[in-house]
N, C-alpha and C positions, 0 to 999 in steps of 0.2 A: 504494500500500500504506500504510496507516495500521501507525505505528510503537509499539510499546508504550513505555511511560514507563519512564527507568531511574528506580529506586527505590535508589539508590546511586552513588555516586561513587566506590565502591573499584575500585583498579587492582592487577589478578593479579599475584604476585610474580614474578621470571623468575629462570632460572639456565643457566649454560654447560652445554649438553647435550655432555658426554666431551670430545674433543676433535676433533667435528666443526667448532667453528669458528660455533655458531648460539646466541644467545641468546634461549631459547625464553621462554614463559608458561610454571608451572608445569602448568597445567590445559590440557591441549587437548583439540579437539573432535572425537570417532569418528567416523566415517562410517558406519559400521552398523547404526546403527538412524535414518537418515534413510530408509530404506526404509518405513518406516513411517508416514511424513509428507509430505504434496503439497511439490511444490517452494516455494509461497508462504508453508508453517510455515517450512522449510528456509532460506528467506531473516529470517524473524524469529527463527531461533534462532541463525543466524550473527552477524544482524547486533548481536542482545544481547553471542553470545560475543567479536565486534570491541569494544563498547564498553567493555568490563573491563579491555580492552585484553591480549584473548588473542591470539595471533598463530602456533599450529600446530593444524595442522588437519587430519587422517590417512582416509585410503578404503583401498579395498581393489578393485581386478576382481573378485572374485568375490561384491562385495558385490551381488546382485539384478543380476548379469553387466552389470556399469559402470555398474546404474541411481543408485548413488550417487553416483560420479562426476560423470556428465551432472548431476545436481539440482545437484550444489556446483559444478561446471563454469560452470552459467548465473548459478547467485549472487554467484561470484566475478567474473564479468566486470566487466573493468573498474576491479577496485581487486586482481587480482592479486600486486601487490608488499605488499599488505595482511600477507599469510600466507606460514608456511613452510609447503611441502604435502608430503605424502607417500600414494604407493599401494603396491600392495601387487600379485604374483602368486605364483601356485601351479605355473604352468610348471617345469618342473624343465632341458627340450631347450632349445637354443638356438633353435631357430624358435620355437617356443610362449612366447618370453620378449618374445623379439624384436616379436613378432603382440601381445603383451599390452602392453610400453612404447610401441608406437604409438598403439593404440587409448584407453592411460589418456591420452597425451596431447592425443590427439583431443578426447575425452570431456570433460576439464576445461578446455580450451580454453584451452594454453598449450604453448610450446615445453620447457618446463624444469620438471621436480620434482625438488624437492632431495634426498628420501628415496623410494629405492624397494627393496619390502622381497620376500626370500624369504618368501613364508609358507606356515606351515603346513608346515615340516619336521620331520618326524617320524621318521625311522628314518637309521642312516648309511648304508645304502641309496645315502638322499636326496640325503645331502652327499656320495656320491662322482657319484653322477649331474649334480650340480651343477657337481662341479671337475673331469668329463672334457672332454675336447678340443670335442666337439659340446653340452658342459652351458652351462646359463641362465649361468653365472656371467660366461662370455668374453661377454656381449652386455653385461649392466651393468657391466665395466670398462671394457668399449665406449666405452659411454655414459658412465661418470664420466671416460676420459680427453679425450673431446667437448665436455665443460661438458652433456651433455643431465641429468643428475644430478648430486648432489655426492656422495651416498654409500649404501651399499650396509645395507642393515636385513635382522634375518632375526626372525621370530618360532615359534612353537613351542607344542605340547601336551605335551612331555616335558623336564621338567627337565635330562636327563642330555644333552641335544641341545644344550643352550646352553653346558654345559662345553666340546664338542666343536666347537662352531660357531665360538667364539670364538680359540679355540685353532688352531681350521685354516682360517679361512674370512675374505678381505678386509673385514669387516663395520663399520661405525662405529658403529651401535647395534643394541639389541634391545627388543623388544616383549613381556612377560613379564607373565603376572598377579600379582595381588598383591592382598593383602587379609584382612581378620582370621577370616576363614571357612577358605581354604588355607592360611595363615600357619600352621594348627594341626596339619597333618599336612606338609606339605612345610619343611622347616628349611633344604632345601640351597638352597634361592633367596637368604638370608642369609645362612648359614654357607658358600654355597661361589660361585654365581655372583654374587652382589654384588660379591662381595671379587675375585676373575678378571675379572669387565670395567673396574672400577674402575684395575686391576694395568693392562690393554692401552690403557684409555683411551678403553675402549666405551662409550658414550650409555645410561641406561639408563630408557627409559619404561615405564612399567607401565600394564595394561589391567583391566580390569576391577575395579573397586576397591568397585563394588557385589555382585559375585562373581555375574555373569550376572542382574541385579536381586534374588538370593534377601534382601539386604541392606537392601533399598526403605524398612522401618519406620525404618531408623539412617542415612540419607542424610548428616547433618553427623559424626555418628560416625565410620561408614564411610570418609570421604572424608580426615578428619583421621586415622586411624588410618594409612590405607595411605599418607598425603604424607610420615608419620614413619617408615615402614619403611625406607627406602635409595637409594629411586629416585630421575630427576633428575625427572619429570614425571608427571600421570595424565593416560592418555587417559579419558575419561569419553564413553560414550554419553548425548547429548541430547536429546531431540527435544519438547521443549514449552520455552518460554521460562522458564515457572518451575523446570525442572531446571537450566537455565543459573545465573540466580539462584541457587538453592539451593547450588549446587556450588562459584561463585565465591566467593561467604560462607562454608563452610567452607574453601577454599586460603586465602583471603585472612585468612583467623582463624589462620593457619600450621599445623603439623603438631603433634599430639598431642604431649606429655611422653611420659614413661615412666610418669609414677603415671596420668595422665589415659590412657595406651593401657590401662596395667593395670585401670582403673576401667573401660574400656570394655569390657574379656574379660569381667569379673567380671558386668555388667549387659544384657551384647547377649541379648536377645529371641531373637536366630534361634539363638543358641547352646544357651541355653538350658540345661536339666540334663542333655545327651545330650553333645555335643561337645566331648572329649578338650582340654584349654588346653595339654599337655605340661608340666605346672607342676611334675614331677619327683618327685609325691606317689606315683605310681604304681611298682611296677617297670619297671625296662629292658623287659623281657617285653612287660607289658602296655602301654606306652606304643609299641613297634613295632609292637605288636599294633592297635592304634588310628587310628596313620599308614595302614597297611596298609588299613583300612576305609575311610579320607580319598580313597584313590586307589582304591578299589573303587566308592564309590558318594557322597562328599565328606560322609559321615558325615549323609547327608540323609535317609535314612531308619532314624527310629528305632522305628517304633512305638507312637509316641506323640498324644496327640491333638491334633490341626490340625485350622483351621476349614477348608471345600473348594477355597477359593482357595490358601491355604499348601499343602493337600496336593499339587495341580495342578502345583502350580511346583514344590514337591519330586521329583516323579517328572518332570515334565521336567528340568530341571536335574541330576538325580543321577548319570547318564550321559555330560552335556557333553563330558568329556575324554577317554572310551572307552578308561579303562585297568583298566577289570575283570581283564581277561586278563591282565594286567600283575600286578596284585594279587594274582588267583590263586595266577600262578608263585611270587611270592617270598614269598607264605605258605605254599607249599609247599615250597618251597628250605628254610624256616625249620625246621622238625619240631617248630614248638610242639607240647603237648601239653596239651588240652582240660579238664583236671581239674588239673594243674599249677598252669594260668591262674587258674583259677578260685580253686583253694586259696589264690593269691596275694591275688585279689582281695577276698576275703574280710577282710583287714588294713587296709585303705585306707581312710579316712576323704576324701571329695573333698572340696575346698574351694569347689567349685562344684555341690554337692550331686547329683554326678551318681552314682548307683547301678550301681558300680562291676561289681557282680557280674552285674548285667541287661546292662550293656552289653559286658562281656565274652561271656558265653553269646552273644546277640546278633551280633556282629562274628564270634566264632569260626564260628557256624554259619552268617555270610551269604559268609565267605570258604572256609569247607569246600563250597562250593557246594550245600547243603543248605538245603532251605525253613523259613524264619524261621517261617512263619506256623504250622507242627506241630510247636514246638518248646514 
């Protein structure tokens, strides 16, 4: 394999992840979108993100059912002690956890992952099926009192699931997005679960920092924004070499200020004149009225013109977290009233020149579940 030339000498900065006892890279590398790339990219995107001197490196089972595994499985051979690894299952029973820690073990072609994580818990449902007698959870204590793990991860589509996971569930870290696109309508990721893992001494990495690539135009923005929001790490999805690069050059540049985050709400492209900052200019009203939309469809559809690639990726991406239903409920719980809103809106000057009174009408009629487009 002919290797690419580093084009730098800078080395990732690291920090104690909670107090699992690991001192990670701040940037590590996803396994999720190595699905997209033959094993021989897979091996020159590793072997870039080893030279920065990254050293976590995270899969999932259910990522292309262990195809990503198997790919980092065979790239790792051999310099295993390179990296801290982590996978990931969705088994909730204790056989189907059991069947999935063997097999990621298999697959990556080692005795020992240090992080293996619940994912993809959504309801407490979840988490009581977890902590019965016959739940996933007794196989990975199993496992951490073994040495075959050191600790137990759980990650999530519901904010209100990481309150409660932390709170009842043996876990050393979490897996949580984060980034200046959700940032705008979820607040309790900062104001409530930062501050509670921090409190127990949970690990706290954050995922998607490009916000499912919708971000792609602001990659060094993006990337510095979300290393200054609170987390200990970003997972960053990779799969060309030059995203490697890219990525390390923004961690390695540190985490945005506060005027430099603030310059970067004020000028993000994807935000644009439609996307709510919560800058407090607004009423209480209209500003829950706006979160509400964030978790209906991440404020991605506005009606506004995109060229056909933007569009494409809006309408796949604006469903990602499949909390419409969710949004529904608690703009109905709420009994805003539609002409209220509006009367409000009416007063508000944005600061980010969004047109308060169109994006009100708009939001109100995409959560009254009523068609935008005969409005």
């Amino acid at each position: 394999m002919i290797r690419c030339p580093m084009v730098t000498t800078a080395t990732l900065p690291q920090v104690e992840l909670g107090r699992t006892g690991k001192r990670l890279s701040r940037l590590a590398l996803g396994g999720f979108h190595q699905l997209e790339i033959s094993t021989e990219i897979v091996e020159r995107v590793v072997d870039r993100y080893l030279d920065y001197g990254g050293n976590y490196i995270e899969t999932a089972r259910g990522y292309g059912n262990g195809a990503s595994e198997e790919k980092l499985g065979r790239v790792l051979a051999g310099r295993r002690s390179d990296v801290v690894l982590a996978s990931k299952s969705g088994s909730r029973d204790a056989e189907g956890m059991k069947r999935d820690l063997d097999a990621s073990l298999t697959a990556l072609q080692t005795d020992h992952i240090e992080f293996y994580y619940l994912h993809g818990v959504n309801s407490t449902d979840e988490i009581e099926q977890l902590r019965a007698d016959d739940g996933a959870l007794t196989v990975l204590l199993r496992a951490e009192e073994e040495g075959v793990i050191d600790g137990i991860g759980l990650s999530s589509h519901r904010p209100w699931i990481y309150l409660e996971a932390i709170r009842t569930l043996p876990i050393s870290l979490i897996l949580i997005w984060d980034n200046y696109l959700e940032e705008q309508y979820l607040p309790v990721i900062h104001d409530e679960i930062y501050p509670l893992a921090r409190e127990r001494g949970v690990g706290i990495t954050a995922m998607k920092p490009l916000a499912d690539g919708f971000l792609y135009r602001s990659p060094r923005e993006a990337l510095r924004y979300a290393l200054g929001s609170g987390s200990d790490l970003l997972v960053c999805g990779m799969n060309t070499v030059e995203h490697v690069d890219q990525a390390a050059e923004a961690v390695c540049a540190g985490p945005a200020t506060e005027a430099e985050r603030a310059g970067i709400l004020r000028s993000a492209v994807e935000l644009g004149s439609y996307v709510c900052r919560q800058c407090g200019e607004c009423p209480a009203s209209l500003m829950h009225l706006f979160r509400l939309e964030g978790y209906l469809d991440r404020q991605m559809i506005d009606y506004l013109e995109h060229d056909p690639a933007n569009y494409a990726l809006r309408l796949r991406l604006a469903g990602w977290f499949a909390l419409a239903d969710y949004a529904k409920a608690q703009f109905s719980d709420a009994g805003l009233d539609a002409d209220a809103l509006l009367a409000e809106s009416e007063s508000v000057e944005c600061p980010y020149g969004i047109d308060v009174r169109r994006k009100t009408r708009l939001a109100f009629t995409k959560l009254a579940g009523d068609d935008p487009n005969r409005v």
